[in-house]
C-alpha positions as CSV (number, residue, x, y, z in Angstrom):
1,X,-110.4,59.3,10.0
2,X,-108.9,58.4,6.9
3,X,-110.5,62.2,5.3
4,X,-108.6,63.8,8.5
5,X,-105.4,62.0,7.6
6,X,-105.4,63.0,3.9
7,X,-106.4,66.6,4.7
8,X,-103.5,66.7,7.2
9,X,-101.3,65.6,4.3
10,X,-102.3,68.7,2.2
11,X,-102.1,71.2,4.7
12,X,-98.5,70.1,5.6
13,X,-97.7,69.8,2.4
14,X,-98.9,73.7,1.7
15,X,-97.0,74.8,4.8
16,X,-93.7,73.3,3.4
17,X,-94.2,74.9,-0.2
18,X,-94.7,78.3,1.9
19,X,-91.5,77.6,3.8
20,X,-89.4,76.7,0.7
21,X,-90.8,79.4,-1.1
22,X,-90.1,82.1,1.1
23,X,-86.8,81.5,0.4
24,X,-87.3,83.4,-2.7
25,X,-89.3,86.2,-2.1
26,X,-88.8,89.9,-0.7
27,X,-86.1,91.9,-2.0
28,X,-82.5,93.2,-0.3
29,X,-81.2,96.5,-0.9
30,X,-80.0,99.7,1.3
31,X,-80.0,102.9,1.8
32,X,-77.0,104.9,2.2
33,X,-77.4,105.8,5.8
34,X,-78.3,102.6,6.9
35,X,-75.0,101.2,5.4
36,X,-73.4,103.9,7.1
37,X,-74.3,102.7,10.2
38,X,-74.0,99.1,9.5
39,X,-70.2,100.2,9.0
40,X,-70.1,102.2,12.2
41,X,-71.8,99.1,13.8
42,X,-69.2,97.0,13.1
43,X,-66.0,98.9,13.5
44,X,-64.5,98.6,9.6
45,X,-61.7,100.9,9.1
46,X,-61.3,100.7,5.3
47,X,-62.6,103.5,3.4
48,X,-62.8,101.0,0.5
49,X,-65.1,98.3,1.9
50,X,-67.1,101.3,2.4
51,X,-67.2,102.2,-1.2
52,X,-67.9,98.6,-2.6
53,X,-70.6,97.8,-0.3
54,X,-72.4,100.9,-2.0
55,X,-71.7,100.3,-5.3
56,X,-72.9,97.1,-4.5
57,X,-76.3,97.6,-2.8
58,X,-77.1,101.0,-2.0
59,X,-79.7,100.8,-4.9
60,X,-83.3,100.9,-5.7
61,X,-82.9,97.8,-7.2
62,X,-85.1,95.4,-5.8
63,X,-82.2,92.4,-5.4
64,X,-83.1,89.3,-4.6
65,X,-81.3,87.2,-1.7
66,X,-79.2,85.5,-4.6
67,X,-78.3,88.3,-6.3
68,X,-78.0,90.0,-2.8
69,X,-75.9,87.7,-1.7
70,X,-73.8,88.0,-4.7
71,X,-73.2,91.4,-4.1
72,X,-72.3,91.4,-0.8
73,X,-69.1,88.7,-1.1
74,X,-67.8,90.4,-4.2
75,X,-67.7,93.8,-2.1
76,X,-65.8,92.0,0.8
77,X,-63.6,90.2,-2.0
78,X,-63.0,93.4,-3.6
79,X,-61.7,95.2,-0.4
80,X,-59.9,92.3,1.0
81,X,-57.9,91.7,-2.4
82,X,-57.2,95.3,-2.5
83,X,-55.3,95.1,0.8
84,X,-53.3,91.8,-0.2
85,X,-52.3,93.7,-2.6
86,X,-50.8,96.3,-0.7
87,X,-49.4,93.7,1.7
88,X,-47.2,92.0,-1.6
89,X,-46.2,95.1,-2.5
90,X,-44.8,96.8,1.2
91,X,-43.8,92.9,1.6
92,X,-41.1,93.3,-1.8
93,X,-40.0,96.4,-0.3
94,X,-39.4,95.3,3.1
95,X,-41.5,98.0,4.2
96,X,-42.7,95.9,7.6
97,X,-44.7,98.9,8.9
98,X,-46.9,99.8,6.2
99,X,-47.4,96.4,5.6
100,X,-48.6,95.5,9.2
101,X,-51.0,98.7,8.9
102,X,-52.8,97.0,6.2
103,X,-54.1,93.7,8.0
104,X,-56.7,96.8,10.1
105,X,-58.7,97.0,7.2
106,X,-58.7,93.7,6.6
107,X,-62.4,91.9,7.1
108,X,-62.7,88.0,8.0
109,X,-64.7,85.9,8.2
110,X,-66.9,83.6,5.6
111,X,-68.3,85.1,2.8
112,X,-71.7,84.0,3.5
113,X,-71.5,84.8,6.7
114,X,-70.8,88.1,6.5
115,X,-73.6,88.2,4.0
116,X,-76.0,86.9,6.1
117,X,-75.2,89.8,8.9
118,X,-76.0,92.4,6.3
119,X,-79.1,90.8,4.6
120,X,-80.6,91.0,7.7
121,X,-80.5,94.4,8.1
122,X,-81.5,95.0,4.3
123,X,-84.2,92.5,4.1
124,X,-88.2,93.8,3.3
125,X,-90.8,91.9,2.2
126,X,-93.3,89.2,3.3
127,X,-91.0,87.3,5.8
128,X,-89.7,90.4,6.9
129,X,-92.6,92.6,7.6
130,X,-95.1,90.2,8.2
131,X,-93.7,87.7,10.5
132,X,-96.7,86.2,12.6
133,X,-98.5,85.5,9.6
134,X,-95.5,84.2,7.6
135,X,-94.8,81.6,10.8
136,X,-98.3,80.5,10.4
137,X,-98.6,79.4,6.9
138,X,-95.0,78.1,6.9
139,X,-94.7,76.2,10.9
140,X,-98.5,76.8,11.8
141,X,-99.6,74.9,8.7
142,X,-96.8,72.4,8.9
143,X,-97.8,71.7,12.4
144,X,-101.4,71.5,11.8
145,X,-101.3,69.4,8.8
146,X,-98.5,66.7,10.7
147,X,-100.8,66.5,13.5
148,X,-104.1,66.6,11.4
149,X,-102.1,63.0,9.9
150,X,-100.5,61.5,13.2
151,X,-103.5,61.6,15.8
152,X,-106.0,59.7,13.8
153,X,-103.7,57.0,14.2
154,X,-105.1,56.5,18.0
155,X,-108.0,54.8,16.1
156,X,-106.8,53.7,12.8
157,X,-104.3,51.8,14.2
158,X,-106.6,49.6,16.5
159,X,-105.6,48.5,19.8
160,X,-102.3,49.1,20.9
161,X,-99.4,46.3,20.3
162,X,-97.3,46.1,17.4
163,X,-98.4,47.2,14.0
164,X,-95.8,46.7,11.5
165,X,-97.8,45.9,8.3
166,X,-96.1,47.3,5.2
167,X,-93.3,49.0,5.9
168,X,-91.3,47.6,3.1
169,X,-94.1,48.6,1.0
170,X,-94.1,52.4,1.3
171,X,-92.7,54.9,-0.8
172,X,-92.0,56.7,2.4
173,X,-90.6,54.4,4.7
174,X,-88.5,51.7,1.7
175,X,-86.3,54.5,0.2
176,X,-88.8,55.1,-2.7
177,X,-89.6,57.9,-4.2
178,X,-91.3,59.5,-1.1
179,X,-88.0,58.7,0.8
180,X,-85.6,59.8,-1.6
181,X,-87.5,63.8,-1.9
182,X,-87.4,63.7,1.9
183,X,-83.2,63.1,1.7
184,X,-82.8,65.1,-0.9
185,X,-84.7,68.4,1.2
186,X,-82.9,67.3,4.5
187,X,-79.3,67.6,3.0
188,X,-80.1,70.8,1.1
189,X,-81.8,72.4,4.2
190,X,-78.1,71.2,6.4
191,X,-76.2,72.7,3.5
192,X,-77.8,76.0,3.5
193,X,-77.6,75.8,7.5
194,X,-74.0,75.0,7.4
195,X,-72.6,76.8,4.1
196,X,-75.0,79.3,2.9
197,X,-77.1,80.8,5.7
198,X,-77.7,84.4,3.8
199,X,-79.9,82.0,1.4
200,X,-82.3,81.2,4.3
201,X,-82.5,84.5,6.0
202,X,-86.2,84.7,5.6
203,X,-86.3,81.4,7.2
204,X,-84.6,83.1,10.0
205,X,-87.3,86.1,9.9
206,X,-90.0,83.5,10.8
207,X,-88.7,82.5,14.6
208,X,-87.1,86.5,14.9
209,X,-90.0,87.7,17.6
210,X,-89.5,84.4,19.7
211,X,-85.7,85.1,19.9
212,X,-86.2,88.4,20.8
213,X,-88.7,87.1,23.3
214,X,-86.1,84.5,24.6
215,X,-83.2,86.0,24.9
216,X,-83.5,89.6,23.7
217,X,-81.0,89.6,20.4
218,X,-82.1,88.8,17.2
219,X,-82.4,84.9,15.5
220,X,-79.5,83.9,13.5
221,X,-79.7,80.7,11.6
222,X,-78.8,78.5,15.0
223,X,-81.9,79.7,16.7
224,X,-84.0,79.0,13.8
225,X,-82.3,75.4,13.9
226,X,-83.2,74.8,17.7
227,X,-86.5,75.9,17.2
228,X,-87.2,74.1,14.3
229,X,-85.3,70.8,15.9
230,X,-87.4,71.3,19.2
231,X,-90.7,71.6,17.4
232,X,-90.2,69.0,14.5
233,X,-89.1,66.7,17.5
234,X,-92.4,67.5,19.6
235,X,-94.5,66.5,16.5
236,X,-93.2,63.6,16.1
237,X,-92.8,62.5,19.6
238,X,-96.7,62.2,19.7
239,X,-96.2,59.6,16.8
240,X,-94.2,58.1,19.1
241,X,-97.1,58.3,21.8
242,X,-99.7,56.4,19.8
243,X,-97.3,54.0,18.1
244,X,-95.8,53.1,21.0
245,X,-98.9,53.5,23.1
246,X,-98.3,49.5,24.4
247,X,-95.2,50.2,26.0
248,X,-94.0,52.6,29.4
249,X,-90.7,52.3,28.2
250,X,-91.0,54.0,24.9
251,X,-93.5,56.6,26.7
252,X,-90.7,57.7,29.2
253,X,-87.7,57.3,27.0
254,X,-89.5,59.5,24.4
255,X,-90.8,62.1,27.0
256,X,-86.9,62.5,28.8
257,X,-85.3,63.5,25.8
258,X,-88.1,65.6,24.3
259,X,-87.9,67.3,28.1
260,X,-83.8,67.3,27.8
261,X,-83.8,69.0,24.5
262,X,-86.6,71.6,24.8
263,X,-85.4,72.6,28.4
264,X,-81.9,72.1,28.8
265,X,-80.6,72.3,24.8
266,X,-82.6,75.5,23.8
267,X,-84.0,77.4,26.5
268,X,-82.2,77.2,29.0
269,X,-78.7,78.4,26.7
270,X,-80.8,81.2,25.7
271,X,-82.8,82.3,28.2
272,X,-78.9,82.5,30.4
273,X,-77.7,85.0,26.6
274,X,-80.7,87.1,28.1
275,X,-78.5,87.3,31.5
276,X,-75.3,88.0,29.8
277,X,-74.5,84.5,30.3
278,X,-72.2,82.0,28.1
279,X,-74.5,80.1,25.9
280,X,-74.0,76.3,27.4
281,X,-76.4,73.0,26.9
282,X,-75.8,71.5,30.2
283,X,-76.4,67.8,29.1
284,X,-73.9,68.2,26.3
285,X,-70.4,65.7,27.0
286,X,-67.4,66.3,25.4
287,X,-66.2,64.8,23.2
288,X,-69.5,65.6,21.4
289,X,-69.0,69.0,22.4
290,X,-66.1,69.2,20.9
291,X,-65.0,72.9,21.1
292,X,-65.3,73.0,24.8
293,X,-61.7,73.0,25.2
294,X,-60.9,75.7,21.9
295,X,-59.2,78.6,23.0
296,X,-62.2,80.8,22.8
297,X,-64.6,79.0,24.7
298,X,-62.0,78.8,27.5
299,X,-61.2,82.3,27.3
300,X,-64.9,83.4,27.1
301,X,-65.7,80.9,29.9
302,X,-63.1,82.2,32.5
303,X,-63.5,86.0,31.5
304,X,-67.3,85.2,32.9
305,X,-66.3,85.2,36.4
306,X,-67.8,82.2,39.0
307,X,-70.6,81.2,37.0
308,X,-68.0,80.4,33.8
309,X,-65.6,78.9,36.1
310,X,-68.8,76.2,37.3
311,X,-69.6,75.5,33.6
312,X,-65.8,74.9,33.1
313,X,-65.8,72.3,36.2
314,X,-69.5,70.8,35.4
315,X,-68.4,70.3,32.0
316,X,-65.3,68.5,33.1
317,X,-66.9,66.5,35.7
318,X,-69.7,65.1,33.6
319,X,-67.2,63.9,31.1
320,X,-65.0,62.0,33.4
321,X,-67.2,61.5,36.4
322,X,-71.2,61.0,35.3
323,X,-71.2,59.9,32.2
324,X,-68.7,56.5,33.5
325,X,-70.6,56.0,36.1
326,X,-73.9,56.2,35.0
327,X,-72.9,53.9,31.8
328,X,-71.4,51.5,34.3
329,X,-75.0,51.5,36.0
330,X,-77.4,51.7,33.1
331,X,-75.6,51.9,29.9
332,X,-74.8,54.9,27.4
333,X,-78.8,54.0,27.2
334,X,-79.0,56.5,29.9
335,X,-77.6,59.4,27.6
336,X,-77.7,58.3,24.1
337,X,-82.3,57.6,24.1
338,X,-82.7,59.1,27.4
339,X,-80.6,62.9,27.0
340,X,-78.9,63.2,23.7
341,X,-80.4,65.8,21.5
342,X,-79.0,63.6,18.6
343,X,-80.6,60.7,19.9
344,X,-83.7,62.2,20.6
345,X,-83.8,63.5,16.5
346,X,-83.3,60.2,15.4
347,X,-85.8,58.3,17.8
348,X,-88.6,60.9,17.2
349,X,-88.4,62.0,13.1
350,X,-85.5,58.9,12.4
351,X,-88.0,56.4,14.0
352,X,-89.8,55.8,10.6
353,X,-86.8,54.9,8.9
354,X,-85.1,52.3,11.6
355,X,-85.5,49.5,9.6
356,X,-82.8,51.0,7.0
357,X,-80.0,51.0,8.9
358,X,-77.7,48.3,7.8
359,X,-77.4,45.1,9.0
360,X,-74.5,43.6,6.8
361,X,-70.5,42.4,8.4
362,X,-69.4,44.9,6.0
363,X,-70.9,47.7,8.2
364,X,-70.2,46.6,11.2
365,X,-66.7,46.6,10.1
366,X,-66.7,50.0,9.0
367,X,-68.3,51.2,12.4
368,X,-65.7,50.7,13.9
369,X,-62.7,51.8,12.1
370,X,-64.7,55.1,11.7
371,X,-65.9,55.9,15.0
372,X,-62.6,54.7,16.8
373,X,-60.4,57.0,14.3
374,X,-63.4,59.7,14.8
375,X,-62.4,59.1,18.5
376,X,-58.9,59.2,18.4
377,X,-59.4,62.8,16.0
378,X,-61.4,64.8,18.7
379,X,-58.3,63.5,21.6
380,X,-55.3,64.9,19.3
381,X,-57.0,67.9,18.7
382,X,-58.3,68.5,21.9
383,X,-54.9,68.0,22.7
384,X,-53.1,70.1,20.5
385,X,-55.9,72.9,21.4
386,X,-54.9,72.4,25.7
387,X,-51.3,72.8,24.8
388,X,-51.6,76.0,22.6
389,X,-53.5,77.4,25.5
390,X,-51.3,76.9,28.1
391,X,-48.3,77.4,26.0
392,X,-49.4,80.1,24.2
393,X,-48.1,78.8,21.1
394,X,-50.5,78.4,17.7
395,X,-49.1,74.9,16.5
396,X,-47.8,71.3,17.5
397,X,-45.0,69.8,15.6
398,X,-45.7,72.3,13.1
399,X,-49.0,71.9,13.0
400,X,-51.6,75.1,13.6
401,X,-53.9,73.9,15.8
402,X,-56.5,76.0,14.1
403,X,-56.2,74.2,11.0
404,X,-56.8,71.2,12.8
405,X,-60.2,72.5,14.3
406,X,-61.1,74.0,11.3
407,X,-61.1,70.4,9.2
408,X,-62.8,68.7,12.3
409,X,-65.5,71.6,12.5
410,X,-65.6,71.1,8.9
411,X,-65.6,67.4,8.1
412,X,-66.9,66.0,11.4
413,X,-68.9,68.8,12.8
414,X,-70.9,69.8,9.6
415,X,-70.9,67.4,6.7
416,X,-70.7,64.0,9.7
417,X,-73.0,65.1,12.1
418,X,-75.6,67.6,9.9
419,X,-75.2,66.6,6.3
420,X,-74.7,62.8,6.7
421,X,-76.3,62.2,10.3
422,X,-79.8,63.7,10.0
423,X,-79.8,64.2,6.2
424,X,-78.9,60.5,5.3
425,X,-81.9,59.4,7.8
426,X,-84.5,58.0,4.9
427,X,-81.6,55.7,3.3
428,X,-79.2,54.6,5.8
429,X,-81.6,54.7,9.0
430,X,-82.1,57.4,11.5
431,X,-78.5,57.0,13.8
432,X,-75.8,56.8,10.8
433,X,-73.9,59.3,13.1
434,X,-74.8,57.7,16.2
435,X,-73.3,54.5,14.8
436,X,-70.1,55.7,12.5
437,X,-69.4,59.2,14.0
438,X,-70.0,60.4,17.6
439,X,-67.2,60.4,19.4
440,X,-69.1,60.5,22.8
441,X,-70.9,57.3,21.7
442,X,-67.6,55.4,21.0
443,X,-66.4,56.4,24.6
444,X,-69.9,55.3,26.0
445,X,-69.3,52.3,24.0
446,X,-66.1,51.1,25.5
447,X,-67.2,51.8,29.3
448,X,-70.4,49.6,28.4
449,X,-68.9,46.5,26.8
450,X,-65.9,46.5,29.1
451,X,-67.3,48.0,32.7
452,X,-71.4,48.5,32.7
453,X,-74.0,46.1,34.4
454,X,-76.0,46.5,31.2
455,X,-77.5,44.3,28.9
456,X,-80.5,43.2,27.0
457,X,-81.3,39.3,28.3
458,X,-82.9,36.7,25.8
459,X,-85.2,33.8,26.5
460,X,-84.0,31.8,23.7
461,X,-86.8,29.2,24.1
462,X,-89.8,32.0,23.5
463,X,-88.1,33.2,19.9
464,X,-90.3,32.1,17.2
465,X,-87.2,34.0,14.8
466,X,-89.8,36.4,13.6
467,X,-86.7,38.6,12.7
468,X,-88.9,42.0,14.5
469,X,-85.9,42.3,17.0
470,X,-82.9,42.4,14.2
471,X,-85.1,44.3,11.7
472,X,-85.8,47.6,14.0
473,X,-82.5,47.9,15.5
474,X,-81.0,51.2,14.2
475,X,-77.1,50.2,15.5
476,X,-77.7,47.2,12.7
477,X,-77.2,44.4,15.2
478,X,-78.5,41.1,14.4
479,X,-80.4,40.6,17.9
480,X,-82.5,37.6,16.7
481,X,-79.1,35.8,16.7
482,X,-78.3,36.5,20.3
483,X,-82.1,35.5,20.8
484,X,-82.2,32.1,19.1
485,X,-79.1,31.1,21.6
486,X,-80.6,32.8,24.4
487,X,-77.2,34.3,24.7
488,X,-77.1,38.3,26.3
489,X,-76.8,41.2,24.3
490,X,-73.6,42.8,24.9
491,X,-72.5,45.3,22.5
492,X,-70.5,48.7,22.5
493,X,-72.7,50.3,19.9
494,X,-76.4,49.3,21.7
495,X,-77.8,52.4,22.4
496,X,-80.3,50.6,24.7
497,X,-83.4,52.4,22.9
498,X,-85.8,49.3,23.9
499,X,-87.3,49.0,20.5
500,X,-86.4,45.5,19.8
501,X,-88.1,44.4,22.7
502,X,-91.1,46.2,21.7
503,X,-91.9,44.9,18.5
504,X,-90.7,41.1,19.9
505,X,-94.4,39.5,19.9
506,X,-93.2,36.7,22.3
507,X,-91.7,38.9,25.4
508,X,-88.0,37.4,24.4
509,X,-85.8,40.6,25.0
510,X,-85.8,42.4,28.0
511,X,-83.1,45.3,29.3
512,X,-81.6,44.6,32.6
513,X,-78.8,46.3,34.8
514,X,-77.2,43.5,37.3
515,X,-74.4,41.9,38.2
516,X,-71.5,42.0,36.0
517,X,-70.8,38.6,36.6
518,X,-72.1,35.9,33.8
519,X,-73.4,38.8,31.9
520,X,-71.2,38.0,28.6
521,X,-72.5,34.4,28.4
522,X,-71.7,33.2,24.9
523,X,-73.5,30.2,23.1
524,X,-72.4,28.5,20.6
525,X,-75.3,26.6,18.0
526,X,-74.9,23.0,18.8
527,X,-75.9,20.4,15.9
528,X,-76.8,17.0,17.1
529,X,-74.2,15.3,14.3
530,X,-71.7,17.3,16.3
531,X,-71.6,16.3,20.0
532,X,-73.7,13.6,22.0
533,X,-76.7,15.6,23.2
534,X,-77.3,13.0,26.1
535,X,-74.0,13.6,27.3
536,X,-74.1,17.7,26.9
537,X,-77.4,17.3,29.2
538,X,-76.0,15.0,31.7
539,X,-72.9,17.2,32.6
540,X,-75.0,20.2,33.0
């Protein structure tokens, strides 16, 4: 078994050297036609975007993606600077109608962006020609080798229970070495997602016949993140199987949100794109989906006729109907380890890197100031954003409103949730955004502590203060406190995820919904110096 496991290893490890080195192969270059009908395509009226673009890379040049890439954003800079120029110069003369002319031929949008759109259409090569085989020894391999090292476990790992053994002592698992490669690829990969998606186009190649399949238009680099979120979560969901093989709880909570995310996160949005349907993840709340109320989701929502107008009202509904009441019955548990396409990441890859989330007062501080002010962000824009549609106006107090969504989608959306969330997973545990960022999770958190019938009940008389409970919890809440005083846990940031009491070898934790009443039950440590303990027993 051990031979299978260290096979496994290799072969995942070939399939990611094929998938970081297709990054740099094939080559980028077109033809003058093609450009031509790129242009057309895209309905550019400037003669001299026209002319850049083929200086640029009309060639027979064999360009790399970098150099590509290059290219491309110096064309669009070229154009764009040539009509700012014009626009200073009728601006001087007060010549207001040539100098409205010239914003026509104007091109936005981000430079990489824009080069991403074209290096699709110029890309040949392995990825591009050679797809099916290219998926293969990039995902096949990876999913083969992953597996080829997970399932063995079933035996290696004896009987089911708790098997805990050394997980301060890996390289993989204690922010060593192992750890610190694996952060270093998952921020680079959310950069290149984020910042620089021309870079991975070939990436995009790989998954281009199942989008076609899915939802008839081509992958961009979103489809190529669900795809590779849904499959990476799959994989490591049946980790979660055998490691968790002792307890129903795990088994279900890992299955809903492997079922949530699959079904109602990526096929289900693009399978409705297919239909000439909004794209919509039906599970997804606001204020995690924070754009639902931009301008341009509104307008594309309503301009969709009945079946726009029900996302509008479901969407509204589940934010300030469901998601209180089921939190009032069963916790944000219900969403946050049961739904939450975030949550289900960090409980199936994050789950190997719990026991890194930190546990100090320092932390706990900064949860809160952070993910309260996160809070408080997504209201005032979302804010700003309802006014300027139904006003019609582009700012608040002199503020743009798109400026505002802008630095959230920036700072919050990208670098928070992508960067920091997933990417800081081997150092700082697997729910860093879960804990200092979401804004849905603070709003869960609030309805939970104040108004739920939640909470995770101790038998302070079973705890051996093995420190299981307080080491695994990925919030960083010191549970084998609450356990010692058999006092209830009660906290805004418990995502419910059940893993304390799994790795308790005494039965001590257990989650419970009941009656509100006596649920906060608060215990102070009595010394016997302190009090007379006769007397404490004889008036209870």
């Amino acid at each position: 078994m051990k031979l299978i496991k260290q096979t496994g290893l290799i072969i995942f490890l070939l399939g990611l050297t094929f998938f970081i080195g297709t990054i740099f192969t094939g080559s980028f270059n077109l033809t003058q036609p093609e450009l031509d009908t790129f242009i057309k395509e895209k309905g550019y009226k400037s003669e001299i975007i026209k002319d850049e673009l083929s200086k640029a890379i009309v060639t027979n040049e064999a360009l790399n993606i970098f150099q590509f890439s290059s290219a491309v954003i110096g064309a669009y800079e070229a154009s764009n600077n040539h009509y700012d120029a014009l626009i200073a110069k009728y601006d001087s003369e007060k010549n207001w109608d040539a100098k409205g002319k010239q914003f026509q031929y104007k091109i936005f949008g981000k430079p990489h962006s824009l080069s991403f759109t074209l290096a699709k259409k110029a890309a040949k090569g392995f990825a591009a020609d050679n797809t099916g085989l290219a998926w293969f020894l990039t995902f096949g391999l990876g999913i083969i080798g992953a597996l080829m090292f997970i399932v063995p476990d079933v035996i290696l790992l004896g009987k089911p229970g708790i098997k805990n053994d050394g997980i301060f002592l890996s390289a993989a698992t204690n922010r060593g070495w192992i750890g610190w490669f694996t952060f270093i690829f998952l921020v680079t990969f959310y950069i290149l997602l984020y910042f620089y998606p021309d870079y991975i186009v070939n990436w995009v190649y790989l998954v281009e016949p199942i989008s076609l399949s899915l939802s008839g238009n081509p992958a961009s680099q979103w489809f190529l993140y669900g795809f590779l979120y849904c499959t990476v979560m799959t994989v490591m969901a049946i980790r979660m199987y055998i490691k968790y093989r002792h307890n129903k709880y795990q088994i279900l909570r890992t299955t809903s949100v492997l079922f949530f995310q699959i079904v109602f996160a990526f096929l289900i949005p693009e399978i409705l794109v297919r239909f000439e349907k909004p794209w919509y993840d039906f599970k997804n709340a606001f204020p995690l989906d924070y754009d639902f109320f931009f301008r341009w989701n509104l307008d594309e929502l309503l301009a969709s006729g009945a079946f726009g107008l029900f996302i509008l009202v479901w969407g509204i509904i589940l934010t300030i109907v469901v998601v209180p009441v089921m939190v009032y019955f069963f916790g944000k548990r219900w969403y946050c380890s049961w739904v939450c396409g975030c949550g289900g990441l960090a409980e199936t890859l994050g789950d190997p890197y719990r026991q890194n989330s930190s546990k100090t007062l320092l932390s706990w501080r900064a949860e809160r100031i952070i993910i309260h002010s996160v809070l408080v962000f997504v209201l005032v824009m979302t804010g700003f954003a309802l006014y300027t549609f139904f006003s019609g106006a582009d700012q608040v107090i002199g503020i743009k409103t798109q400026t505002i969504q802008d630095i959230y989608g920036f700072l919050i959306g990208s670098i928070f949730a992508g960067v920091i969330g997933t990417g800081f997973y081997p150092i700082f545990g697997n729910r860093v955004w879960c804990r200092f960022g979401c804004p849905l999770a603070a709003y869960l958190g609030f309805v939970q502590r104040f108004k739920s019938r939640f909470r995770i009940t101790t038998n302070g008389g079973q705890c051996i203060s093995c420190g299981n409970c307080s080491t695994y919890c990925e919030q960083g809440i010191d549970v084998r406190a609450y356990a010692q005083k058999g006092e209830n846990i009660v906290r805004s940031s418990c995502v419910g995820c059940g893993v304390c009491s799994a790795v308790c070898p005494r039965g001590v934790l257990k989650l419970e919904n009941g009656p509100e009443d006596g649920r906060i039950n608060p215990t102070e440590i009595l010394l016997g110096n302190d009090v007379d303990l006769m007397d404490l027993v004889n008036k209870k």
